[in-house]
C-alpha positions as a printed NumPy array, in Angstrom:
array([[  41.444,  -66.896, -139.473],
       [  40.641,  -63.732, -141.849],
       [  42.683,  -60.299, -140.438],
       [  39.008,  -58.735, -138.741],
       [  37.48 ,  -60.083, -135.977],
       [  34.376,  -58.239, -134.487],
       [  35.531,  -58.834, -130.833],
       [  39.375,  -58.898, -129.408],
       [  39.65 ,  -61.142, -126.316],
       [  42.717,  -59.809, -123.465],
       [  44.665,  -62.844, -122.   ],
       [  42.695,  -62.865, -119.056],
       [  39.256,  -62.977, -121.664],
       [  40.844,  -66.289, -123.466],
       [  42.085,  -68.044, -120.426],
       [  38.567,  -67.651, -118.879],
       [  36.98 ,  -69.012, -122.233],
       [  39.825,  -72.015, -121.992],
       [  38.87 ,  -72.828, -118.67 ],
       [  34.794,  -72.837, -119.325],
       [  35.557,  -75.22 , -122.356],
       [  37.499,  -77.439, -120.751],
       [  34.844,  -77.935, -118.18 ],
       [  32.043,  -77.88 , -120.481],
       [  33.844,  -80.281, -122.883],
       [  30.441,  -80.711, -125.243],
       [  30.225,  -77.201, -126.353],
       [  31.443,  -75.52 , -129.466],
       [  32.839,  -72.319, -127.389],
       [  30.709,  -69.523, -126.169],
       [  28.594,  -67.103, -127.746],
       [  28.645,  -63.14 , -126.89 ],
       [  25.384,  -61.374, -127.358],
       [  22.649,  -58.688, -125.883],
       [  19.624,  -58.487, -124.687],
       [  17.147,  -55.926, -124.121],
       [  16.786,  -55.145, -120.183],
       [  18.211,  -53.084, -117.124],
       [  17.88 ,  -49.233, -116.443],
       [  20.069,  -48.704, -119.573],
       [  18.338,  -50.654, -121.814],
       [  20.671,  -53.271, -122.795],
       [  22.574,  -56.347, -121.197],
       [  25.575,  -58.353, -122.651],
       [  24.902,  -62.257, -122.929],
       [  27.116,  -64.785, -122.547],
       [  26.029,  -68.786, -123.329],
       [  27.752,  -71.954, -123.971],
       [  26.866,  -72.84 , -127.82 ],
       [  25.631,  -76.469, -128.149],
       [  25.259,  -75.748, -131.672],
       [  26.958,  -72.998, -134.286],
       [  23.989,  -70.909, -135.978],
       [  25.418,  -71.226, -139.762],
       [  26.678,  -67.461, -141.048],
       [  27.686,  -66.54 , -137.149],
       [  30.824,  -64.082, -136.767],
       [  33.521,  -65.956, -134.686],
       [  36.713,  -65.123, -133.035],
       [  38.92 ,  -68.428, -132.871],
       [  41.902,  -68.113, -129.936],
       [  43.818,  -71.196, -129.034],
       [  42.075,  -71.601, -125.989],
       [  38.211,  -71.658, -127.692],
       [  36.094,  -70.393, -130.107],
       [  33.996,  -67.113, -129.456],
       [  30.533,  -66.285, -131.231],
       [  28.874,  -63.63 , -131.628],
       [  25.085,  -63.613, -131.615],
       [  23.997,  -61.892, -135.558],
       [  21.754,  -59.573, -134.109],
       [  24.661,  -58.245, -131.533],
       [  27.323,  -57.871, -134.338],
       [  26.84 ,  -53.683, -134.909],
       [  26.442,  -53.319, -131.021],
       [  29.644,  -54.653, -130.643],
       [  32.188,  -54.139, -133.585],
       [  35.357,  -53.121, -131.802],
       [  34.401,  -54.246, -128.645],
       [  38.031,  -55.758, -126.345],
       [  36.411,  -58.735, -123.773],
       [  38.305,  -59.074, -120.597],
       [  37.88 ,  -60.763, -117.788],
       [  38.613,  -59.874, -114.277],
       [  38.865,  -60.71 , -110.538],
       [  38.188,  -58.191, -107.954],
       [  37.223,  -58.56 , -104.448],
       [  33.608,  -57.221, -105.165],
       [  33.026,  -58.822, -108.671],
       [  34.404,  -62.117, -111.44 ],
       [  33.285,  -61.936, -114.731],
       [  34.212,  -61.121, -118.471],
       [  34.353,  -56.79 , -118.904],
       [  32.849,  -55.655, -122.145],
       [  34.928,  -52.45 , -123.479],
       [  32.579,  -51.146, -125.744],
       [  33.137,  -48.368, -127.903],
       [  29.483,  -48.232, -129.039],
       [  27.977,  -47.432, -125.596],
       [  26.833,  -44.18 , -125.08 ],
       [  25.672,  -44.546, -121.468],
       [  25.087,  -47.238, -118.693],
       [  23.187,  -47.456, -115.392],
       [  24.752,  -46.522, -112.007],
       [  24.48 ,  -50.174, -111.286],
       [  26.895,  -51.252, -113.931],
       [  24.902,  -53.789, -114.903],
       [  23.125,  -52.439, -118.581],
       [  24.325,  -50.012, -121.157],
       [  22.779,  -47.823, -123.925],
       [  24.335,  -48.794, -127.11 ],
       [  24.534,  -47.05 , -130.551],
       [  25.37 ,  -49.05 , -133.235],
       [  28.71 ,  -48.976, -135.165],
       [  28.917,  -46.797, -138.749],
       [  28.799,  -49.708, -141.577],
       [  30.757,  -48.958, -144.605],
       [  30.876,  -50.731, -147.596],
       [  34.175,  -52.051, -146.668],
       [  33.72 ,  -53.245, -143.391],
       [  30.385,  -55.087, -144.655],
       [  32.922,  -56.515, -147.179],
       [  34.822,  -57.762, -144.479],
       [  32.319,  -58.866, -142.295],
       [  31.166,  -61.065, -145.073],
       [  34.525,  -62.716, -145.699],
       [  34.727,  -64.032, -141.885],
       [  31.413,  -65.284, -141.68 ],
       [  32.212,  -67.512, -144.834],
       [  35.491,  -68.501, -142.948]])
């Protein structure tokens, strides 16, 4: 595994991806993306993969391997995926530092992509040849 990864997954995040694979035992891992939608304008995505897209960024944790979608990659550099159990809500927490806003709802976020210099790029490159 190369030294930059575009996501960090918590303990909680990695367990949670453990336990989807292991009940999902035909898919690669899972694969974090967005989509355009909500008041903010944005929505995460999260999908089983049934099949790696070649060139994909990936975080590989003991427990599973994460992807992340190519078009999602500067909406998310330095993002930390958690996951968490409340009494009102269960599901993985995106902290983001490229949001700039997000609904009342919780459920979308504005997003501003992430600065891109020549040595991240550099970087980015290595992993995805990984």
């Amino acid at each position: 595994m190369a030294g930059f990864e575009v996501i960090t997954l918590t303990e909680a995040a990695r367990e949670r991806v453990g336990d989807i694979l292991s009940a999902n035992a035909d898919s690669h891992g899972i694969r974090i993306g967005i989509k355009n939608g909500g008041c903010a304008g944005m929505e995460y995505t999260v999908e089983l993969v049934s099949e790696p897209v070649s060139g994909e960024d990936k975080v590989i944790v003991p427990e599973g391997t994460v992807y992340v979608a190519p078009q999602a990659v500067l909406f998310l550099l330095g993002t930390q995926l958690d996951y968490e159990v409340t009494k009102l809500r269960t599901g993985f927490v995106f902290n983001n530092p490229n949001v700039s806003s997000a609904c009342g709802c919780g459920e979308s976020v504005e997003l501003t992509p992430a600065e891109m210099s020549p040595e991240l790029l550099q970087e980015l490159e290595i992993n995805r040849q990984a």
